[in-house]
C-alpha positions in Angstrom: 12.7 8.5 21.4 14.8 11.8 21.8 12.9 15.2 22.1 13.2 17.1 18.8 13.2 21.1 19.6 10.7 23.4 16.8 13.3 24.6 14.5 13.3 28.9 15.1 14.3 28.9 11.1 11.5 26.9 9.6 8.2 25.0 10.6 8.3 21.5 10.2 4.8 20.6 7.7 4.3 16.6 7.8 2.6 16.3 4.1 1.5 12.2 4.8 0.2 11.9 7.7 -3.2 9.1 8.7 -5.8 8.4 10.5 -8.7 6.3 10.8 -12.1 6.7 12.3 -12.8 4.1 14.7 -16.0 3.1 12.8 -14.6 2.3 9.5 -12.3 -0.7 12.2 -15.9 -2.3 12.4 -16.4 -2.1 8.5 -13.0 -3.6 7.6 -13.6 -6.5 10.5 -16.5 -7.2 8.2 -14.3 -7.2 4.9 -11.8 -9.3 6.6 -14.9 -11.9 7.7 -15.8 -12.5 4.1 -15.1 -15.3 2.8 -13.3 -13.9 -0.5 -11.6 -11.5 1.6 -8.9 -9.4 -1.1 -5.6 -11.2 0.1 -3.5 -8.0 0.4 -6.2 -6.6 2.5 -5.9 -9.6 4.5 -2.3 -9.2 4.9 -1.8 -5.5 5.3 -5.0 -5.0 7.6 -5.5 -8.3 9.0 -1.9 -7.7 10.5 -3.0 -4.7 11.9 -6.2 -5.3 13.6 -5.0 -8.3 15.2 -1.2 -8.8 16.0 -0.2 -7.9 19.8 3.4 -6.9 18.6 4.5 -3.6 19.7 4.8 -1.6 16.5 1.4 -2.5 15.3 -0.6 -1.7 18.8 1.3 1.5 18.6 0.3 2.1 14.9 -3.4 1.3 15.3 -3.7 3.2 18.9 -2.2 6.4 17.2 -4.6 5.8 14.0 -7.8 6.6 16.1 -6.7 9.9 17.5 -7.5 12.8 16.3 -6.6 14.7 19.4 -3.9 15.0 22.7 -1.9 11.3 22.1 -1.3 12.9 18.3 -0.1 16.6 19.6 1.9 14.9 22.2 3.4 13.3 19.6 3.9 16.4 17.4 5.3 18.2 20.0 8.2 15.6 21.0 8.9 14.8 17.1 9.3 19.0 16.4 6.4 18.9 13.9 4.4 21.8 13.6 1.9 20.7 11.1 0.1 17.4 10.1 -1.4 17.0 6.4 -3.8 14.1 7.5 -5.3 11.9 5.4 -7.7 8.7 5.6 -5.1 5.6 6.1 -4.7 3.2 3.5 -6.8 1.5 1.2 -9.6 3.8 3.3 -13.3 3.1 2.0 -11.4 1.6 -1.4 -12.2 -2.1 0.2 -15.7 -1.4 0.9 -18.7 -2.2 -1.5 -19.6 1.1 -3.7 -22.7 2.2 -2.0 -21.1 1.8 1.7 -18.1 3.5 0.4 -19.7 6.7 -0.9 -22.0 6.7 2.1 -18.7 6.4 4.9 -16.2 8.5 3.2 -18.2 11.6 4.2 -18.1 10.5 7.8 -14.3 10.6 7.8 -14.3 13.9 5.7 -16.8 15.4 8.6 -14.7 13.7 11.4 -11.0 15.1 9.6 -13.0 18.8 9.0 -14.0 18.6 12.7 -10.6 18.2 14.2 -9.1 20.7 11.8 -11.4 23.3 13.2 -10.6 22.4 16.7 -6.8 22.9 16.2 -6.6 25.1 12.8 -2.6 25.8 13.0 -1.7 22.0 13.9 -4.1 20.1 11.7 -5.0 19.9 7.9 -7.1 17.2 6.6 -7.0 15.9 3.0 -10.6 15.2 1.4 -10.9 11.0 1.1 -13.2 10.0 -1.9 -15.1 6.6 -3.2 -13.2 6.1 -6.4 -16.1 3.0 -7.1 -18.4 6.2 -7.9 -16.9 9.0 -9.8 -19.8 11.6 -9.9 -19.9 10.6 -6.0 -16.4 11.6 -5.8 -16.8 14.3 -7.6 -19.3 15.8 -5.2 -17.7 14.8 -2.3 -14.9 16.8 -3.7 -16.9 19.5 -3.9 -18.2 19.4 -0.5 -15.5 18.5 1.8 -13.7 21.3 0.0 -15.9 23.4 1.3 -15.6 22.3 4.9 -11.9 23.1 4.3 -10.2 20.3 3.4 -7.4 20.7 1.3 -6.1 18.0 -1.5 -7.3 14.9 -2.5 -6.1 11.3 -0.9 -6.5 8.4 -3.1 -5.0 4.7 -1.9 -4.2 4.0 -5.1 -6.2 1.2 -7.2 -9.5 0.0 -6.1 -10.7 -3.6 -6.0 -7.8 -3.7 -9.0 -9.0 -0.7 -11.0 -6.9 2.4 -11.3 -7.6 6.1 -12.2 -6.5 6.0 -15.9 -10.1 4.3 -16.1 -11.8 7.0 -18.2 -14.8 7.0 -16.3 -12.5 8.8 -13.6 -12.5 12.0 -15.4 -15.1 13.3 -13.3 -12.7 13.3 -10.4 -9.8 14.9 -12.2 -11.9 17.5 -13.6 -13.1 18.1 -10.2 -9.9 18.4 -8.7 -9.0 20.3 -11.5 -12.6 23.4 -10.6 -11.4 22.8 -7.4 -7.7 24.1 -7.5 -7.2 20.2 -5.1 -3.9 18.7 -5.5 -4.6 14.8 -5.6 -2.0 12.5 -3.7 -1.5 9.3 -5.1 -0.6 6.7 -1.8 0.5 3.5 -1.7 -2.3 0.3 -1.1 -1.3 -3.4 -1.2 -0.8 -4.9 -4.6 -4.2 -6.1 -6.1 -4.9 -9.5 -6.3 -3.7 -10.5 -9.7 -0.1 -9.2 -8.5 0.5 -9.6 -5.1 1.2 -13.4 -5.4 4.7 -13.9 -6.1 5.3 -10.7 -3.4 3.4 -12.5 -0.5 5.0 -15.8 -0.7 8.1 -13.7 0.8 6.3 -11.0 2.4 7.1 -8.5 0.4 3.9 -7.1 -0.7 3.7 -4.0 1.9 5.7 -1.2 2.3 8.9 -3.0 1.7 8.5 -3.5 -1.7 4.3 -4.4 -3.6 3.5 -0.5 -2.3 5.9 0.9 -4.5 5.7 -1.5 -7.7 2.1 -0.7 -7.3 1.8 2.5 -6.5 4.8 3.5 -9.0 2.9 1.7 -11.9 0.0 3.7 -11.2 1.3 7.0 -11.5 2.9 5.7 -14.7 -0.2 4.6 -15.9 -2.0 8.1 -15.6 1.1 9.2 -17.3 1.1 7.2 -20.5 -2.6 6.8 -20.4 -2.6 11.1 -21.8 -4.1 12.2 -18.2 -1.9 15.1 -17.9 -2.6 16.0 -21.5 -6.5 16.0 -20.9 -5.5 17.7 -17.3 -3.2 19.7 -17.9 -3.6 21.6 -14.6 -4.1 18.5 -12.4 -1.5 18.2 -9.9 -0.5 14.9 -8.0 1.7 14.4 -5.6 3.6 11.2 -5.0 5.4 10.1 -1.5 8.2 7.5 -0.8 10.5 9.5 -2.9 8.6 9.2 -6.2 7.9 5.6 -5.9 11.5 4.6 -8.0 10.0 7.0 -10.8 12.5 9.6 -10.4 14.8 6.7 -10.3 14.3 5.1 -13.7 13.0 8.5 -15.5 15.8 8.4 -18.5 14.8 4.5 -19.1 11.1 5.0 -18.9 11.7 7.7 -21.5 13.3 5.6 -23.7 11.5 2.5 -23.5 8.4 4.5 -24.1 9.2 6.6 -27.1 10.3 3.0 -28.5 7.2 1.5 -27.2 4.4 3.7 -29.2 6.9 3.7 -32.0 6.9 0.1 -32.6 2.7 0.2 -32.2 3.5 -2.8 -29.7 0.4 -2.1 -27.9 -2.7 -0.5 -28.8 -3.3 0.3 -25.6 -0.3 2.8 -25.5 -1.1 6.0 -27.8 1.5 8.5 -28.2 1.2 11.7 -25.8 2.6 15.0 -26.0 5.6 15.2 -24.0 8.2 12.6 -22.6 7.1 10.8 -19.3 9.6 12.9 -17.0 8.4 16.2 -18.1 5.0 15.1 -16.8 6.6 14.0 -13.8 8.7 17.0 -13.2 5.5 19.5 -14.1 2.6 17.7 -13.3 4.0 15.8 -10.2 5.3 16.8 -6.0 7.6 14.3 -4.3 7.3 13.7 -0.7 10.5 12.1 1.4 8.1 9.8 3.8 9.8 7.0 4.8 13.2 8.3 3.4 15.7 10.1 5.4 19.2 9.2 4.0 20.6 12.4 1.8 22.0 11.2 -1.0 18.6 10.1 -3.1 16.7 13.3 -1.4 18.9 15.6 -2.9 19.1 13.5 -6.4 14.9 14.1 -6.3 15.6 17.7 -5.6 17.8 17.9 -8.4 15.8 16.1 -11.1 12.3 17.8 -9.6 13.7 20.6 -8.6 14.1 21.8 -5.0 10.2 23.9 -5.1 8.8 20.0 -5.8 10.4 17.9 -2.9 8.3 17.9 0.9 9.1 16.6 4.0 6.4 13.7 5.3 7.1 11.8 8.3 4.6 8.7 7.4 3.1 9.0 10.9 2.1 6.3 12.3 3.4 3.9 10.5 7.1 5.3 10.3 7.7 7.3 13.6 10.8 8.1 14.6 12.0 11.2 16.2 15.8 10.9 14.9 14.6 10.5 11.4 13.7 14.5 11.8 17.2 15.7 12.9 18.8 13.4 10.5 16.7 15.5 7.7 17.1 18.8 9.8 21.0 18.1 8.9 20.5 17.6 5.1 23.2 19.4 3.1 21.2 22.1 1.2 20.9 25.3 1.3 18.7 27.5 4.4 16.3 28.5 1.5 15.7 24.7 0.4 15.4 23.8 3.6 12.4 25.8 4.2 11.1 25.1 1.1 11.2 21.3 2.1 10.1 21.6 5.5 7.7 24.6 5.0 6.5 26.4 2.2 6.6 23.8 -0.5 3.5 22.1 1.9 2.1 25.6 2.5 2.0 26.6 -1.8 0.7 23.1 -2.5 -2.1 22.4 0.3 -2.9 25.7 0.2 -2.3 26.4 4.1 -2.6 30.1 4.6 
């Protein structure tokens, strides 16, 4: 990979960045033992943890540090700043009581390296989702150790945040001023069928589908009316939301008109003002300009952040390609810089 120079302009915030304590390998090598092991689990981490090809070795070598391999890395990609967060689906696979009991050990383990390098790192607060008072607390806690924002992998065991007996962890984010990102996890098991006869269930396609429809669901479910202050932010470009806002608008305004489903109430403002109010876009995983700066225009430029995907998409180019986008010098430190720093709270 070429050398990528710190920019004298702007620094360079990566806003969805992983890790993943070496401990929680040994409770996933247990999940994957079971003998009704979740099939996207199987295929996302059962990949991971065994292939010998070169991409995943380097993916789960870089996972595990915390330290010198990951500023080495920093340094040659011209990132200043990692947002770091517990790598997908995180303690969301595990049982409830192991999950609530683990997810502080990453917290402590993120909070510790954070303190050790304080103007390279900052960790986001991973939570057990199977407990919502749990998560509340841990909220609580692991924001005071200095974490900053919330990582959820998206559904768990097939049960997604719209659930209402998750409005202990919005409210939480919500006291504790915690932005809650929304990232991708395999398609649950009732979906990822059709997807994994062609292997398409990962990042090539199921993340999105799933990850979209899940920020969609909080959306029509009335979240953001109960929450109005709850932010989330939302990588891969908005997931196609941004994408297909007019038609989402439409078809849901038709939707609750017709009373097709009583599941879908009416709320109080069209899907994409949510999205554009309620909602930050990260690029990870896109670097071609044309879609960026459509995002930037529909969410406006103070809502778009640069995220390198680290490990999982590293690639040194990718960064000049986006130091070259066609915007302006102001937007460009917005997206690099001090969108991350407004959000995260990074002083």
């Amino acid at each position: 990979m070429v050398k990528v120079e710190k920019n004298p302009n702007y620094k360079r915030i990566a806003t969805e960045e992983a890790f993943c304590p070496v401990e929680m390998l040994d409770l996933w090598k247990k999940v994957l033992a079971s003998p009704d092991c979740d099939p996207g689990f199987n295929s996302l981490i059962g990949f991971y943890m065994s292939s010998q090809a070169a991409r995943p070795q380097h993916i789960m070598k870089c996972l595990t540090d915390l330290g010198e391999q990951r500023l080495a890395h920093m340094d040659e990609s011209g990132i200043d700043r990692q947002v770091i967060a517990l790598t997908s689906p995180g303690v969301q696979v595990l049982d409830s009581e192991t999950a609530v009991s683990f997810v502080k050990v990453a917290n402590d383990e993120l909070a510790e390296a954070c303190k050790h390098h304080p103007d390279r790192f900052t960790g986001m607060i991973a939570i057990a989702p199977q407990n919502p008072a749990e998560a509340a607390k841990e909220i609580e806690r692991a924001t005071a150790l200095g974490l900053k924002g919330i990582i959820v992998n998206s559904h768990t065991h097939g049960a997604y945040l719209d659930d209402p007996a998750c409005a202990e962890i919005f409210a939480a984010a919500e006291a504790a001023g915690q932005p809650l990102y929304l990232h991708p996890n395999t398609p649950p098991r009732d979906m990822i069928g059709p997807m994994l006869e062609k292997g398409l269930d990962g990042a090539i396609f199921g993340f999105t589908v799933e990850t979209g429809m899940h920020a969609l669901r909080l959306i029509t479910a009335g979240v953001f009316d109960r929450f109005p202050k709850l932010q989330v932010i939302l990588g891969h470009l908005g997931e196609t939301l941004v994408f297909q806002a007019d038609r989402i608008d439409y078809m849901h305004q038709a939707t609750v008109k017709s009373n097709r489903y009583e599941s879908m109430k009416p709320i109080g403002r069209k899907p994409s003002e949510y999205l554009k109010d309620n909602f930050t876009i990260t690029t990870s995983g896109f670097v071609e300009e044309k879609p960026i700066k459509y995002v930037m225009d529909f969410m406006g430029a103070e809502r778009v952040m640069y995220a390198m995907d680290y490990p999982y998409q590293h690639v040194n180019e990718q960064v000049v390609q986006l130091d070259n986008l066609n915007i302006s010098d102001e937007d460009k430190k917005r997206f690099f810089q001090t969108n991350a720093e407004r959000v995260f709270g990074i002083a």
